[in-house]
N, C-alpha and C positions, 0 to 999 in steps of 0.2 A: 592174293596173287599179284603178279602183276609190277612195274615199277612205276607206277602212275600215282603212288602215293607218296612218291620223292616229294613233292613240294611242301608236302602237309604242314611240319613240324616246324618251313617258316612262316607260313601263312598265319600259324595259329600265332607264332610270335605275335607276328604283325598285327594281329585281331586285338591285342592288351590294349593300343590304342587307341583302338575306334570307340567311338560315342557310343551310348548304350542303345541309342536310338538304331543305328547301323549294324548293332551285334544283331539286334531281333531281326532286325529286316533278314540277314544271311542267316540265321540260324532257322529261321521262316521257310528259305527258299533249298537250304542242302537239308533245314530236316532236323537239326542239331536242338537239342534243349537250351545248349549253352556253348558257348565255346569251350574248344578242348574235347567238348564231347564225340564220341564215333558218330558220323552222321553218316544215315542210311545209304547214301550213296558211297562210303569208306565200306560198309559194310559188304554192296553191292560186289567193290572192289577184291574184300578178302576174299568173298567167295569165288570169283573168278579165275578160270585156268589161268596156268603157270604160263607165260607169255613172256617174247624177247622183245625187252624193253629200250628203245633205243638212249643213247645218251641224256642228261639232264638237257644240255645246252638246244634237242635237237626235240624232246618234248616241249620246250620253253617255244620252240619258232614254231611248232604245230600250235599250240596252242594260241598263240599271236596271229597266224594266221586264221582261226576260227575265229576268235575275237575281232578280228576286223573282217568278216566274210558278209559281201553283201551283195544283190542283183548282180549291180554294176562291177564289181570286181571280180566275178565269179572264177571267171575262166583262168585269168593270171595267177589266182591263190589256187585252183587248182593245180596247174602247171608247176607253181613254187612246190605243191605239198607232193606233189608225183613226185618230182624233182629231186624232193630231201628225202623221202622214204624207199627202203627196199623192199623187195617181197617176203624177206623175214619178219618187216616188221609190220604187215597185213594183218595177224593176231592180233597187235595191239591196240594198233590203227582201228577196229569193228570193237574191239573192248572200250576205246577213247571215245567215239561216237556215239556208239549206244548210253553208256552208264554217264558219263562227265558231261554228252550233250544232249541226245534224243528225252534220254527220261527225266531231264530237270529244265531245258527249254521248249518247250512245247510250242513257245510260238516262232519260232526258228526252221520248224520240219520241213515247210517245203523246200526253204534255202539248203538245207543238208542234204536234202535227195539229189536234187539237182547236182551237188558236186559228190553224190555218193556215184549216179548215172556218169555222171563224168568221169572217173576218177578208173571207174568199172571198165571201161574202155581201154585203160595199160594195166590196171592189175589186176587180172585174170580174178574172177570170182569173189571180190569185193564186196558185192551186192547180195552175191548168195549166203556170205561167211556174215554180214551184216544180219539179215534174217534169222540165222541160225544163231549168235549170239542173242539178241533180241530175244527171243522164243526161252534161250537159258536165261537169260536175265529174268523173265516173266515168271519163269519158273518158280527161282529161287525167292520172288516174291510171294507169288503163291503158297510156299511153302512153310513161309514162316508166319509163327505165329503170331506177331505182334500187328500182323497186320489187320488184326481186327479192332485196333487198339488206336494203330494208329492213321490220323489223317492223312501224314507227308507219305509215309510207306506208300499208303492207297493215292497219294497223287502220281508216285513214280510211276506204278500199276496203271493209274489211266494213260499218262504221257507214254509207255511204252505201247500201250493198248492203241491210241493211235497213230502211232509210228509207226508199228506191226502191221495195220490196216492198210496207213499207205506203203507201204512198201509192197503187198500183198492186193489184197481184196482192189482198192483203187487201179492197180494195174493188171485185174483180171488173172494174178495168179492165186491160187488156192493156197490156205493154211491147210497140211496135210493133220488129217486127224492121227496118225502116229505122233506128230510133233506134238500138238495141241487137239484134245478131243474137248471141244466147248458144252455138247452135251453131257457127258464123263464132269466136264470141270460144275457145271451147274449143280448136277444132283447132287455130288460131292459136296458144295457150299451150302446146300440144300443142308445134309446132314449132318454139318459140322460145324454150322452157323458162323459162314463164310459170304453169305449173298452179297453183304452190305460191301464187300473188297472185289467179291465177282461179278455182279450185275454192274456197277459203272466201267467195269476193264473190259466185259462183254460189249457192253453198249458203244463203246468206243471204238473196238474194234469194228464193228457191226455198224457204224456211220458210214463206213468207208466204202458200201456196197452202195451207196444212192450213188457214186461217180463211176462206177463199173456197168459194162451193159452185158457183163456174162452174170455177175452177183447180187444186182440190185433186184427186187420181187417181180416175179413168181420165184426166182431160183429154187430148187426144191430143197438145198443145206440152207439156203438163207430162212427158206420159210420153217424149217425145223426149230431153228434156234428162235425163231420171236413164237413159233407154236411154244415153247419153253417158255418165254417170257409172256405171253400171255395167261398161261395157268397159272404162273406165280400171280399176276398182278393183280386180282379179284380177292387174292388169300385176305380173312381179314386179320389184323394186326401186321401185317407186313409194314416195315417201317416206311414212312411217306416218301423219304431219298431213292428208297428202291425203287418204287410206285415209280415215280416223277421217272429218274433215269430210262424206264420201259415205254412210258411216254412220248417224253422229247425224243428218242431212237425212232420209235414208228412217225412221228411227226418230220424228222430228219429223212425219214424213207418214202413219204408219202402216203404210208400205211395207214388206215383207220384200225386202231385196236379193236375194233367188233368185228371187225373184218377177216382177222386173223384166226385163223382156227386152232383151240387153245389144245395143246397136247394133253397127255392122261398121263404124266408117268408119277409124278408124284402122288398121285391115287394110294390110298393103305400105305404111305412114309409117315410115319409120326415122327415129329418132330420137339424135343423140349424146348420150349419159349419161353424157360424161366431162366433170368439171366443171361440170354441169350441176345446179343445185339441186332440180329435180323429183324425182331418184333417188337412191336413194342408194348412193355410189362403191363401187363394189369394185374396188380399187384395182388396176393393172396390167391385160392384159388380161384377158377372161374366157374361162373352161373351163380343165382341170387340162394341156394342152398347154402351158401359158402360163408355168408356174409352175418356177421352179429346183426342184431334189433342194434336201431341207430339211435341215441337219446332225440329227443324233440329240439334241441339245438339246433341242426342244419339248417332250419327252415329260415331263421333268424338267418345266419350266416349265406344262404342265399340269396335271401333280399340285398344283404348288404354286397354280396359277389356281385349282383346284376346291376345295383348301382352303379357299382364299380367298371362291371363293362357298358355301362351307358357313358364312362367319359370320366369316372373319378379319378381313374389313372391308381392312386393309390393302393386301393385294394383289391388291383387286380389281382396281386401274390396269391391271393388267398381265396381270389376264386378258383386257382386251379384245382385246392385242394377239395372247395364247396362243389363244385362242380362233377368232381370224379366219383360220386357214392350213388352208387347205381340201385338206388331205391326204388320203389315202385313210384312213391309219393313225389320222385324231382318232378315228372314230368309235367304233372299241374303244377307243383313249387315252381314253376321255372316258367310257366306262361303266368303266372298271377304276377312272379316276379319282374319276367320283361312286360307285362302290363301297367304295373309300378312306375318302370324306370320308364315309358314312353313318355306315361303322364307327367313326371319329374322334367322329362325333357321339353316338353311343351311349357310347362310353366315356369319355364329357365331358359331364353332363350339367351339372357346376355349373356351368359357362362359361357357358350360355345366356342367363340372368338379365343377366349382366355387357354380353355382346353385343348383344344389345337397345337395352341403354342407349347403345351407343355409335353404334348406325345410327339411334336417334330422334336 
């Protein structure tokens, strides 16, 4: 949709010049494997309603105006950007903000609010139309699938996830669950092996309640949703990003995770964790039934892994694999073996200086 993708075709020109070092850097930041490629926020773009896009010349001065938006010139580039746009062109204006700046500048947000506040003031429901874009945008992330795949997708998803916040939770208005039901969106990631794209776009959202004095805890929907993220966090194999994200959220809230009373719903949801990027694989099936008789080799290749993590640096590679065979026999292998490397370490003390050097 949209004519916000008028520029593209010279940029990309322009991109054949740049050093290779600069192409990574921007194909890093829009998401792009390589120049020329659709980068997710192009994507964001196609998906987006059909909107009245105002002339080249007249995008090109909004855009200049963003690009130079700062504390100190707030009010004036305000003024200017009232000034050049009409109210037809308010669709595109909440399409421009969202997609091209909220979800790929993230440290820019509070500067955008402020001239979103301002700006709300002559164009009638700015603010509101900004929210309800936002909320599509999250959507259409949500929705696709690559977003399990990919990192940049899931960074748009966080960057919109705290934009949504403050625009929202921060200023003590509610996300209506017709819009966004966070419960619905969890269980749903839950079963579809989605957490890893929804628990940080949760969490982000869900930051924004420690600056609110109607949403920050006890609130009874606040405390539902980390009741949710509490049952998840104990699951074992949940991937550690997940973990950590659950965390730092209740650390951001003031919350002690033992404090939180963990909800019951995923109680009888099974879930497959094979293949599945929410957990992480152990490979084959699971319990010690499962597993062949192990030849008497590992025991060798332990000692030499524990070496290895006492400082050889080297073989560590190969401890992860010494390491993962879930034998009855590792776990005296594995104290005889850091018994080993203690001693080793003691009777090596000039090594250590050297070893240092070589894991910075």
């Amino acid at each position: 949709g949209g004519g916000m993708g008028g520029g593209n075709s010279q940029e990309q020109a322009v991109s054949v010049d740049m050093s290779a070092a600069v192409q990574q850097t921007l194909s890093v930041v829009s998401g792009a494997s390589a120049f020329g490629a659709t980068t997710n926020v192009d994507m964001l773009l196609q998906r987006a309603k059909e909107v009245v896009a105002p002339d080249s010349a007249l995008q090109d001065k909004v855009h200049f105006i963003f690009n130079n938006l700062s504390a100190t010139n707030i009010d004036q580039k305000e003024k200017d950007l009232s000034a050049s746009l009409g109210e037809q062109h308010l669709p595109w204006l909440c399409q421009y903000i969202v997609i091209k700046r909220a979800a790929q500048e993230q440290n820019y947000h509070s500067l955008y609010l402020q001239l979103v506040d301002r700006m709300d003031r002559r164009m009638a429901q700015l603010a509101k139309n900004v929210i309800m874009t936002t909320i599509e945008n999250i959507k259409v992330l949500l929705a696709d699938d690559k977003i399990r795949s990919s990192s940049s997708l899931r960074s748009l998803l966080k960057n919109l996830g705290s934009w949504l916040g403050a625009l929202t939770l921060s200023r003590n208005k509610p996300i209506l669950q017709r819009e966004l039901d966070f419960r619905f969106l969890i269980l749903d990631a839950y079963d579809n092996g989605r957490l890893i794209a929804v628990i940080p776009f949760v969490a982000k959202v869900m930051d924004s309640c420690a600056n609110s004095r109607i949403f920050r805890p006890p609130n009874p929907w606040t405390m539902l949703v980390l009741g949710l993220l509490a049952e998840l966090h104990p699951m074992p194999d949940l991937k550690l990003t997940i973990k950590f994200e659950v965390e730092v959220l209740c650390k951001n809230l003031n919350k002690d995770l033992k404090d939180i009373k963990p909800s019951s719903v995923f109680k009888g949801r099974t879930v497959a964790k094979e293949g599945n990027t929410d957990w992480t694989s152990r490979t084959g099936a699971s319990g010690l039934g499962a597993l062949k008789p192990l030849p008497a080799v590992p025991d060798a290749r332990l000692m030499a892994a524990a070496a290895g993590l006492s400082g050889m640096g080297s073989s560590v590679s190969m401890s992860a694999g010494a390491l993962s065979l879930p034998t009855v026999t590792d776990e005296s292998a594995l104290q005889v073996a850091g018994q080993v490397a203690q001693n080793q370490q003691m009777q090596q003390p000039q090594q250590q200086p050297q070893q240092q050097q070589q894991q910075q």
